[in-house]
C-alpha positions as CSV (number, residue, x, y, z in Angstrom):
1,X,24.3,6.2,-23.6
2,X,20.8,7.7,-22.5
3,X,19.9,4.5,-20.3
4,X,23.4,5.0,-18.6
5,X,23.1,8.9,-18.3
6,X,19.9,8.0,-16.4
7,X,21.4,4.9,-14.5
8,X,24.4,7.5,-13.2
9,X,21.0,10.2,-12.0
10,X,19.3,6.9,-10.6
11,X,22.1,5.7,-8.5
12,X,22.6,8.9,-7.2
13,X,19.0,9.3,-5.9
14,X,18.3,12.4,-7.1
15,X,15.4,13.5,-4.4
16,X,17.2,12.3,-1.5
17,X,20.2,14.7,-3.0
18,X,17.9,17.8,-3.9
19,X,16.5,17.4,0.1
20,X,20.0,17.7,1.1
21,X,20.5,20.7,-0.7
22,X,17.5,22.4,-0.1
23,X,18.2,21.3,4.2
24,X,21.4,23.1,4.1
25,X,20.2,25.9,2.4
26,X,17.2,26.4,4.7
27,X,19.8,25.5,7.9
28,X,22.1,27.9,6.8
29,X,19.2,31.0,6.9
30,X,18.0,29.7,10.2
31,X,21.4,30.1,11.3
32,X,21.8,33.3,9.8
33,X,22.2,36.0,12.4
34,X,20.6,39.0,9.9
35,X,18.3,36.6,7.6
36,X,20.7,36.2,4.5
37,X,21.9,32.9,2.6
38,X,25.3,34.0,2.1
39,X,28.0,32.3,-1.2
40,X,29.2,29.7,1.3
41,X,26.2,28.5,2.0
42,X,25.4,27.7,-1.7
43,X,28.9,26.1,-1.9
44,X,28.1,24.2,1.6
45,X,24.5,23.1,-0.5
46,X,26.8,22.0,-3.4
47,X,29.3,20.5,-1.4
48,X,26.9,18.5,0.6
49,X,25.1,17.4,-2.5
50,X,28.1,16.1,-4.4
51,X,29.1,13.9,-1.4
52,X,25.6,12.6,-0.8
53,X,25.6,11.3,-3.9
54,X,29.1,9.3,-3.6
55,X,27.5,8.3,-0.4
56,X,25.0,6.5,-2.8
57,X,27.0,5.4,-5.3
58,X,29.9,3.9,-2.9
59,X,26.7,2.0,-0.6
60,X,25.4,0.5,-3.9
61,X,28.8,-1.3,-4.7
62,X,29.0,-2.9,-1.7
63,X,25.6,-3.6,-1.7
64,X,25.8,-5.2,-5.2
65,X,24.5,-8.7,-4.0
66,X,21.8,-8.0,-1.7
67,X,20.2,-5.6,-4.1
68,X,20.1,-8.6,-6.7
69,X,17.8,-9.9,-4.3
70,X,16.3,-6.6,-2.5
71,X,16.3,-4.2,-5.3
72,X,17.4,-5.7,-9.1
73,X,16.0,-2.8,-10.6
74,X,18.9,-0.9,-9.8
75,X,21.7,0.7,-11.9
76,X,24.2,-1.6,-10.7
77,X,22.6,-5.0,-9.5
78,X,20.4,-4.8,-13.3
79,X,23.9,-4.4,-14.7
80,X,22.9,-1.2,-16.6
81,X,25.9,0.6,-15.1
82,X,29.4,-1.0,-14.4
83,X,31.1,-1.0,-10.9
84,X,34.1,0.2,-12.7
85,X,32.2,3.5,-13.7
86,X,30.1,3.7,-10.9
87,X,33.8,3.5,-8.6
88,X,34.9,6.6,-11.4
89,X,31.9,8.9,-10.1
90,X,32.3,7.8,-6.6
91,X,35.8,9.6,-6.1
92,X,35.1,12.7,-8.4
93,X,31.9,13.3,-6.2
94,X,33.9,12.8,-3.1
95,X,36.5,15.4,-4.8
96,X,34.4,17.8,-5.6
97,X,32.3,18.1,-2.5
98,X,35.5,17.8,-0.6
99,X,37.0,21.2,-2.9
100,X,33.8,22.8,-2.6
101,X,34.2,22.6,1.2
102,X,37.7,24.7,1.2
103,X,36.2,27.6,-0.2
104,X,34.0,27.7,3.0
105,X,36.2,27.0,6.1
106,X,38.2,24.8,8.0
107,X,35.7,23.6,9.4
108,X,33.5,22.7,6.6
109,X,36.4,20.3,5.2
110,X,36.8,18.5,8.5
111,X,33.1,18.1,8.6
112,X,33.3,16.8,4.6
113,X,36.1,14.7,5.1
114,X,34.7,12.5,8.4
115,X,31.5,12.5,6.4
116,X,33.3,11.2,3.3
117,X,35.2,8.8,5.6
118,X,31.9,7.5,7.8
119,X,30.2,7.1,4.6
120,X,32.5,4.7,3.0
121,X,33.3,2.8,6.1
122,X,29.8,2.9,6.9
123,X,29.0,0.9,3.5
124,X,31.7,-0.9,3.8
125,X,31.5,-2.5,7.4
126,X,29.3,-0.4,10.2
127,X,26.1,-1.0,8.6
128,X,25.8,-4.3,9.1
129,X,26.1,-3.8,12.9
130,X,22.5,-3.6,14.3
131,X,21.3,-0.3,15.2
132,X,25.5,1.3,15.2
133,X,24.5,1.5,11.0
134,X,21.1,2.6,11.2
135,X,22.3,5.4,14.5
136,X,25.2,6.3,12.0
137,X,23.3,7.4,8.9
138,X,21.3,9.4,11.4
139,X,23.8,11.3,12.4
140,X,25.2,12.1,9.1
141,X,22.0,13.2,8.2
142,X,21.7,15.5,11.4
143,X,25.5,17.1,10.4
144,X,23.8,18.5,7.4
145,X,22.2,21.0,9.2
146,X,24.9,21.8,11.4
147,X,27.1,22.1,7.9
148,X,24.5,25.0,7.0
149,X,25.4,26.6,10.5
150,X,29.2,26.1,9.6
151,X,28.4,28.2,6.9
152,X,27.4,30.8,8.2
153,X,29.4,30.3,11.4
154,X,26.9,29.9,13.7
155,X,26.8,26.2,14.5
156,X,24.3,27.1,17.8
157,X,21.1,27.2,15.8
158,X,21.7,24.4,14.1
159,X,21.4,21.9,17.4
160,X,17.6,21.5,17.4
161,X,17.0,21.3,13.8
162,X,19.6,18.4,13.3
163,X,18.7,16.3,16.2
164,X,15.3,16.7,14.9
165,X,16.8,15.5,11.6
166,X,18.5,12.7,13.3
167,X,15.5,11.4,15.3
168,X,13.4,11.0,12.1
169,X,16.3,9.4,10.2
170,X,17.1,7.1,12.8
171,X,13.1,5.6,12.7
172,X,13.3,5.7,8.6
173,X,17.1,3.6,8.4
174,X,15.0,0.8,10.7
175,X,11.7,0.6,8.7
176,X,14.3,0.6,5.9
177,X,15.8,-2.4,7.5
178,X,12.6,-4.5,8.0
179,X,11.9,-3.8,4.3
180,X,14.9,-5.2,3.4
181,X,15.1,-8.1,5.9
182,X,14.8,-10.9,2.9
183,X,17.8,-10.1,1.1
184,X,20.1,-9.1,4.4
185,X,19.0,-12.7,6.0
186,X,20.6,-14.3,2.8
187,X,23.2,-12.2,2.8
188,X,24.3,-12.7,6.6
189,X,23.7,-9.1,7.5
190,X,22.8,-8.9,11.1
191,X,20.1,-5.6,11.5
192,X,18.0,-5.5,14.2
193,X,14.7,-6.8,12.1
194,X,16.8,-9.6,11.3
195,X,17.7,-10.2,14.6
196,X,15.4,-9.4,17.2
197,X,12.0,-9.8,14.8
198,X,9.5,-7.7,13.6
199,X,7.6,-6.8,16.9
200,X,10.5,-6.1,19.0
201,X,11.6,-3.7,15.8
202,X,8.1,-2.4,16.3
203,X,8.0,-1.4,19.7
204,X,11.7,0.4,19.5
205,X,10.3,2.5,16.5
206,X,7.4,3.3,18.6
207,X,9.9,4.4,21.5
208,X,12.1,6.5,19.5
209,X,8.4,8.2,17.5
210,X,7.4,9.0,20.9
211,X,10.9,10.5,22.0
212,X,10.6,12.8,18.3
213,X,6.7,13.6,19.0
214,X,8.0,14.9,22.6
215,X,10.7,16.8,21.5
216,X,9.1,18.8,18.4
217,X,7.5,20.5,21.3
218,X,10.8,21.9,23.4
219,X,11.3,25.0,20.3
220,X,7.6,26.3,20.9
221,X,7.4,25.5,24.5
222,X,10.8,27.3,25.2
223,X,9.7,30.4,23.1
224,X,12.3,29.4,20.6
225,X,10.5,28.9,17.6
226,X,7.0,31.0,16.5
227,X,3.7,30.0,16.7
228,X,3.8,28.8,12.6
229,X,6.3,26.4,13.8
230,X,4.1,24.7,16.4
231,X,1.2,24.5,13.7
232,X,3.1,22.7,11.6
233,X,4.5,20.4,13.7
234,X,0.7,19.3,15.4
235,X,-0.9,19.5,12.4
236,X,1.5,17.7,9.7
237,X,4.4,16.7,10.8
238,X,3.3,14.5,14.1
239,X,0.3,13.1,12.7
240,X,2.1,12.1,9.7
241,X,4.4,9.7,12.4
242,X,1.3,8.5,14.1
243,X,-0.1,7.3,10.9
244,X,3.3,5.7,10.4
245,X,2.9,3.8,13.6
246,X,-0.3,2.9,13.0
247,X,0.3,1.7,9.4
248,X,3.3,-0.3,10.4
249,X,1.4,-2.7,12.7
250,X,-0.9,-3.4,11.0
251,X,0.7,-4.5,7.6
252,X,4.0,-5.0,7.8
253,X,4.9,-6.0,3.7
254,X,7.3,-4.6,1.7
255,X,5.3,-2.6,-0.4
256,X,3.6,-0.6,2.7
257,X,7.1,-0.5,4.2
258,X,8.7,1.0,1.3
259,X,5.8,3.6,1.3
260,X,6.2,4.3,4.9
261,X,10.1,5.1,4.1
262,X,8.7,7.9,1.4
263,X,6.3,9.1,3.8
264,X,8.6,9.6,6.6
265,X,11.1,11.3,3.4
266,X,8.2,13.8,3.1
267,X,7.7,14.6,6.9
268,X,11.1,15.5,6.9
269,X,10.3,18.2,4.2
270,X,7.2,19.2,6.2
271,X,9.7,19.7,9.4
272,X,12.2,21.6,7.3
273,X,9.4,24.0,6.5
274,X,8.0,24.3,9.9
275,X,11.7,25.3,10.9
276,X,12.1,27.5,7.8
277,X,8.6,29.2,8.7
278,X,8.4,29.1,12.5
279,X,12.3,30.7,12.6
């Protein structure tokens, strides 16, 4: 019972989730028009959270056979959790982000429900399409932050943070993909790694950095963020993306890979904050 209470917290990904909540939280008080995190916001936070987590859950049962190959340590492809009972969660997580989102607005459940809807079709079928998967997750990730702004009705404020969101996302899903260009290869899975090679990959991620880099300056340069903002951003958060550039040419394995995926995870924190701080 213990190792499958902590197989269901695994498959969920736990950090990934708690980001998601704290992002809609801090995008719901940059929206804020007098400063204040308001009850729908927390249910927004909660909402999110809960289909995040089916997001997980439903990727990692259609992914059942790459991970054997990619990632056997996980709940499902180690066996440790059924796909019965991992299908179970799945649809009361959708359900209870989906319920959360009624006590908010209209808008919050047509958000949920596309979400909910991408997600699953997105495991199912669109992420195997080179750069269409990859683009996709991005975009989900960017429509948490404008969920924060649905919140608190003010969808506006929410533009810059989530295509920031978005941008970063976008180069994580493709380092993503070249770390897990063994297993999709077997599998038939067409990414672009696995299509166009590791130095073509190389060069894109290096176009879409540099598009990122550029556009972290717009909110200071157009007097839209403070000055903590901009320090933030030049002295974390685009030096962290150079290193990432750096480090991926010149040692492409898995391991540095994986740890460039949790590096880019943490410069997403360090952008949330110099949003939260720079508002």
């Amino acid at each position: 019972m213990y190792k499958k209470v902590l197989a269901v917290i695994k498959i969920c990904r736990p950090l990934n989730v708690f980001i998601v909540f704290i992002t809609v939280i801090v995008a719901g008080f940059i929206c804020s028009k007098n400063n204040e995190i308001p009850v729908q916001t927390f249910l927004a936070a909660v909402s999110a959270s809960f289909i995040t987590a089916a997001g997980y859950i439903i990727n990692d049962i259609f992914d059942v056979k790459i991970d054997k190959v990619n990632r056997p340590f996980r709940p499902l492809s180690s066996g440790i959790l059924s796909t019965n009972s991992a299908i179970v969660y799945y649809l009361v997580f959708s359900l209870t982000g989906l319920l959360s989102a009624i006590f908010i607005n209209y808008t919050a459940v047509i958000i949920a429900v596309l979400t909910i809807t991408l997600l699953f079709f997105y495991s199912y079928k669109i992420k195997s399409i080179a750069l269409i998967g990859n683009f996709s997750i991005a975009v989900i990730t960017g429509l948490t932050f404008v969920y924060g702004g649905v919140s608190v009705n003010n969808i506006s404020f929410a533009i810059i943070p989530a295509l920031f969101a978005l941008l970063i996302n976008f180069i994580r899903e493709i380092v993503k993909d070249m770390e897990d260009i063994d297993g999709d290869i077997k599998n038939g899975i067409e990414t672009f790694p696995s299509k166009f090679g590791f130095s073509c990959t190389k060069n894109f991620i290096v176009i879409i950095s540099t598009l990122l880099i550029l556009f972290t300056c717009y909110p200071y340069m157009f007097r839209l963020y403070k000055i903590e903002y901009f320090i933030i951003v030049m002295s974390i958060v685009n030096p962290i993306l150079v290193y990432v550039l750096v480090s991926i040419y010149k040692n492409d394995s898995v391991s540095n890979l994986n740890k460039l995926s949790f590096i880019l995870k943490l410069d997403m924190i360090f952008g949330l904050s110099a949003i939260f701080l720079g508002k």
